[in-house]
N, C-alpha and C positions, 0 to 999 in steps of 0.2 A: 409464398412471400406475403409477410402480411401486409394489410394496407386500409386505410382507414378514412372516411369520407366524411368531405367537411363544406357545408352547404348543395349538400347532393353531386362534388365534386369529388374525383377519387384523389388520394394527395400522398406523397409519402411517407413511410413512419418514422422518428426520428434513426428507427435498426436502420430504416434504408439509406435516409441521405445522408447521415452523419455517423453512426454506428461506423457503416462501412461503405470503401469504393464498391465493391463487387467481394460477392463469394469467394471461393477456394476455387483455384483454376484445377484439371486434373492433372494428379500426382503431387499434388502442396499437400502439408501436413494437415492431418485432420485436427489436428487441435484437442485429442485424447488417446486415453490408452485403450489397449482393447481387452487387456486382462490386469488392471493394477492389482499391485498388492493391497492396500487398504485404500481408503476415500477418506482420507481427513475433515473432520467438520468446519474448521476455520483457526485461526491464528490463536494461538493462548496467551502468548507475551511475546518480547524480544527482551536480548539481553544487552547491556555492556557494560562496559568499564569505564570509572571515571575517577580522578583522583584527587575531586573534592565532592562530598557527599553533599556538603553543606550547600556549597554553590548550586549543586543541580536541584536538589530540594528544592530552595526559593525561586528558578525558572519554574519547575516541576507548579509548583503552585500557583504562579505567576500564568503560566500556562493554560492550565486547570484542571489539572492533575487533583485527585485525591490521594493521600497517604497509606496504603494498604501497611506499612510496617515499616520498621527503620530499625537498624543496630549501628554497629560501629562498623561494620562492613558491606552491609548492603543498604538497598532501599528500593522499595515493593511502591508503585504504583498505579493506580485503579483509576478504573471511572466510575459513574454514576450505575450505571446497570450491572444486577446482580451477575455472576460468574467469576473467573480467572483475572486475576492482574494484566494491566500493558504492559507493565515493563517491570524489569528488575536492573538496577545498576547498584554494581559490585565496585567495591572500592578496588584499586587497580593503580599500576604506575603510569600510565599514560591513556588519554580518553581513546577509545576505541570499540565498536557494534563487534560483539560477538558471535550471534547469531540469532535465530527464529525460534520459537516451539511453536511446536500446530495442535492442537487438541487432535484426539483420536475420539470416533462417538462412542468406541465400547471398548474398555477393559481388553476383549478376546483381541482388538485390533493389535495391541503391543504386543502380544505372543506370534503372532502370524507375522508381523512385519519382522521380529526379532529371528524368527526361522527365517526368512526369505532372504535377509541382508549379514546374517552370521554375528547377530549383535545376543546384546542381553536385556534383560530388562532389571529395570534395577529402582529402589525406594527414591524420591523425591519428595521435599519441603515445599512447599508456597503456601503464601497467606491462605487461609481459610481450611486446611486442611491438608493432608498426605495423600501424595498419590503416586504413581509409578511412572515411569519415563526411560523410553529408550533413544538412545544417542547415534546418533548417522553425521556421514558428512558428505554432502553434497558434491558434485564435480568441480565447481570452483572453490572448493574447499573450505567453505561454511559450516561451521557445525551447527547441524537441525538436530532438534528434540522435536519426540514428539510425544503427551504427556497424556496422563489417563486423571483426570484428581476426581473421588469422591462428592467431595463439598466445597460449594461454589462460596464465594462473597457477598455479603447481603446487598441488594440495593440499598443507594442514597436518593435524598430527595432531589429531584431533577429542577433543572429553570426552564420554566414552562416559557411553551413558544407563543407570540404574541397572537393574539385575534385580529385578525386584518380585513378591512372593507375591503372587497373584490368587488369592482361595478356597480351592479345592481343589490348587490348579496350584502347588505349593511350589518354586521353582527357588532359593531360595538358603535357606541351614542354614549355622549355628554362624556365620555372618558377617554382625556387627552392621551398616546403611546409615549412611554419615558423607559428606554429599556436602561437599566441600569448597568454604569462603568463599572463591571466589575469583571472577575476573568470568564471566558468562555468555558461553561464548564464541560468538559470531557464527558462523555456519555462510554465510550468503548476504543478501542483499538479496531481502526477497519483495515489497511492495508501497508507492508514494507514496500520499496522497490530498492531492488539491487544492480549495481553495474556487474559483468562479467564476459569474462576474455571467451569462453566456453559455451556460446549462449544455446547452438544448439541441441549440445550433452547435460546441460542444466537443466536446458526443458525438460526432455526427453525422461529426465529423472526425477523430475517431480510430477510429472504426468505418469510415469509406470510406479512408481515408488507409493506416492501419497494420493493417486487416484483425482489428481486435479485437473481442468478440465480449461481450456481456453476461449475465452471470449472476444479477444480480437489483436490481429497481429498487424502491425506494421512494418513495412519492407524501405529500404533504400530506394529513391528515384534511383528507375532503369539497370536494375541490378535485382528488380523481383523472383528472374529465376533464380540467383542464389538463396534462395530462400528469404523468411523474415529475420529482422534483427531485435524485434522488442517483441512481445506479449504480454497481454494480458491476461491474469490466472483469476480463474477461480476455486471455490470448492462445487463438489458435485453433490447435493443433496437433493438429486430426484425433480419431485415434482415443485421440491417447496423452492421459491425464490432465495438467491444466494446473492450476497456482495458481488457485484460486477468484475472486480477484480482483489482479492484478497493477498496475491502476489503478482507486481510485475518487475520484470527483468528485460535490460537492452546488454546489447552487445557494446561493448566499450573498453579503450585498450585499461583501463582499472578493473581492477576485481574488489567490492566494497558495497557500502550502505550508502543509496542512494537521498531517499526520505521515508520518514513511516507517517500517516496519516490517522488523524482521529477524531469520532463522530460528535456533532455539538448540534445543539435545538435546532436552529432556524440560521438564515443569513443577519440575524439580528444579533444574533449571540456572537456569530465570527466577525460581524461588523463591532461591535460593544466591543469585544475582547481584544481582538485588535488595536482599538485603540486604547484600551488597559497596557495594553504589551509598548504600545510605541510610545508612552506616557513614561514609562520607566528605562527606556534606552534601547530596548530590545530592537534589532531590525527587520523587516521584512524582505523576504528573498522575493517574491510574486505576488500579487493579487492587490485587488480580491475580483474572482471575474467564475466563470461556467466552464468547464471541463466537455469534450467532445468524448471520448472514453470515457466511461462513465457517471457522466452528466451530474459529477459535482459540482457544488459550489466552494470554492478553496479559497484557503491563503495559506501563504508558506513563511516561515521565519523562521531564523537561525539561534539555537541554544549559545549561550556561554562558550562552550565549547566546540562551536561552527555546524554542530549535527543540524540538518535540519528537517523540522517537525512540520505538518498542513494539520490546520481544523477544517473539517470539511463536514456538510452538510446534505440530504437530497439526492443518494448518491442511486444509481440504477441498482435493479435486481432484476437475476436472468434465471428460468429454471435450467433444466438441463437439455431441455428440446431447443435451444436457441444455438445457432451454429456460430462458430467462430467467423468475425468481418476481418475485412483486409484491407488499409489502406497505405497509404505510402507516409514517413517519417517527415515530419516540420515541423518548426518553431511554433509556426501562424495554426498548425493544425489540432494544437494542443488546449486551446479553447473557443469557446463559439463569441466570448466576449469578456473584457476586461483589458487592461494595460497589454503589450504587448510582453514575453518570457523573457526575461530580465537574463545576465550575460550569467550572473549567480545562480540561479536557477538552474541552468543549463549545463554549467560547468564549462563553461567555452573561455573562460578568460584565463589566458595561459599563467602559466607557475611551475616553478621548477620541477616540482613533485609531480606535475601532466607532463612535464617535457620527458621525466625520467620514464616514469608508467607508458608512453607513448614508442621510447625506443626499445623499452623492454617486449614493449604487445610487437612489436615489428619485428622484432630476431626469437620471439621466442614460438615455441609450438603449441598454436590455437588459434582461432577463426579471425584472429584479426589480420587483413593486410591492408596494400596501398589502398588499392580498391575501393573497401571497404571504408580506411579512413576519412580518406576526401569523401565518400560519400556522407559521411557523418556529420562530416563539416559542415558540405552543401546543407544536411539536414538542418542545423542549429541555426542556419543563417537564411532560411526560406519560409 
């Protein structure tokens, strides 16, 4: 375990006290596979539908999106760092997340995953180039790509992150800080998280499937041994440090898009942009505050269309020697500091469309029961 000392006293490291309650009791999940089919390198975009182009454009911007491409049906975009688009939204009759694509690191990965799952591989479009993509769908019935592209997207110029006096360490004199109101600009796509009814066959399948690898689960108070309800994913690239969690998933009587998160400079820029966004009507769902999972710094706000988006900053990286932590599900446990998790956030404020998803998770077949649900509750309310 590690542990790190601080005035010649030994003290814990944030893995210990916050990361996680305690390890994997024997017989919990290990939190990987032991023979996946491929190792995905990280998220390539998401997709959806929406049935004004125009509208999500000017959030998209507003946001701080850059514009990777536009037609009359779709619209591609990017961040500041060279690679693959975040997003694509397809003109559509009704707004609705379709699904993930994961980058594959080699070419040879889509032909091996395509034998293993009885798929094909087959030609794909995105900005910056042609590339190949094979189609899967997950247990809660997600369609996952996962994509091969030659030629990435060039970077853009970045908004550089402020010089800050620390203590004693004075790096800037005579030059007052005036970070400018303007939007938070996007750097990358770092993570989705999805609800689903399925949670444990969902893991199970993106951990044997896409070779992804878990950093830390959380379980219902007093219901541990039925195992966890949420995790957090990563990708498994070895030695080198990976996004903390790249996908997470909780159990919940919906099957859907939770929120997708994306990388900005500093808390200067999600402070700045932030208020860019509440200047033009936009609302925010949470923040702005530090994340315990992960150790982001976040805010969250709602598109046009109720999706809703985090700029987040600062976020952990884990290699792959780092084991999965476990601690128990709450509201309060969800940051180390900021506002308290708003009812929006959470999804706790009832409406028809929960009431209907709720009777449906209870007569129908999969993980969700009584049990589970009041535990849920308990969870959102502690």
């Amino acid at each position: 375990m590690s542990e790190t000392r601080v005035n010649g006293a030994e003290a814990s490291t944030a893995h210990q006290d916050l990361h996680s309650a305690q390890g994997a009791l024997r017989g919990e999940h290990s939190g990987r596979s032991r023979n996946p089919v491929i190792k995905v390198a990280d998220l390539a975009w998401l997709e959806f539908e929406k049935p004004d182009l125009e509208r999500a454009e000017v959030f998209a911007r507003h946001f701080g999106f850059g514009i990777a491409a536009r037609t009359e049906r779709e619209l591609w975009l990017r961040g500041t760092f060279a690679g693959p688009p975040c997003m694509v939204i397809r003109k559509g009759r009704t707004s609705r997340f379709i699904g993930p694509a994961f980058r594959a690191a080699e070419r040879g990965d889509l032909d091996r995953l395509a034998r293993a799952t009885g798929s094909s591989v087959r030609d794909a479009d995105a900005p910056g180039g042609r590339g190949k993509v094979v189609d899967l769908l997950d247990p809660s019935g997600f369609p996952v790509r996962v994509v091969h592209c030659g030629e990435q997207l060039p970077a853009l110029p970045e908004q550089r992150p402020l010089l800050l006096n620390v203590g004693t360490d004075h790096r800037r004199a005579n030059s007052p800080q005036r970070p400018p109101r303007e939007p938070s600009r996007i750097q990358r796509l770092g993570h989705v998280v999805l609800e689903t009814r399925v949670f444990g066959r969902a893991l199970d399948w993106y951990l044997d499937t896409l070779g992804m690898i878990v950093s830390d689960f959380l379980f219902l108070d007093g219901q541990r041994d039925r195992g966890p309800t949420m995790a957090f994913i990563r990708c498994d690239l070895g030695g080198v440090p990976a996004d903390h969690h790249t996908l997470a998933m909780h159990l919940g009587p919906g099957t859907g898009y939770v929120h997708s998160a994306y990388q900005v400079t500093d808390l200067d820029s999600i402070a700045a942009g932030g208020e860019y966004l509440k200047e033009r009507g936009y609302k925010r769902s949470w923040g702005i505050g530090r994340h315990i999972q992960g150790s982001q710094l976040f805010d969250y706000w709602r598109d046009p269309d109720r999706f809703m988006l985090e700029h987040f900053a600062d976020g952990d990286l884990f290699s792959c020697g780092v084991e999965p932590g476990w601690a128990p599900m709450s509201s309060s446990g969800l940051a180390q500091w900021g506002p308290p998790a708003t009812r929006d956030f959470l999804g706790s404020s009832p409406s028809p469309q929960r009431v209907r998803e709720v009777i449906a998770a209870l007569r129908g077949d999969n993980e969700l029961d009584r049990a589970r649900l009041f535990g849920l509750l308990k969870a959102a309310n502690s």
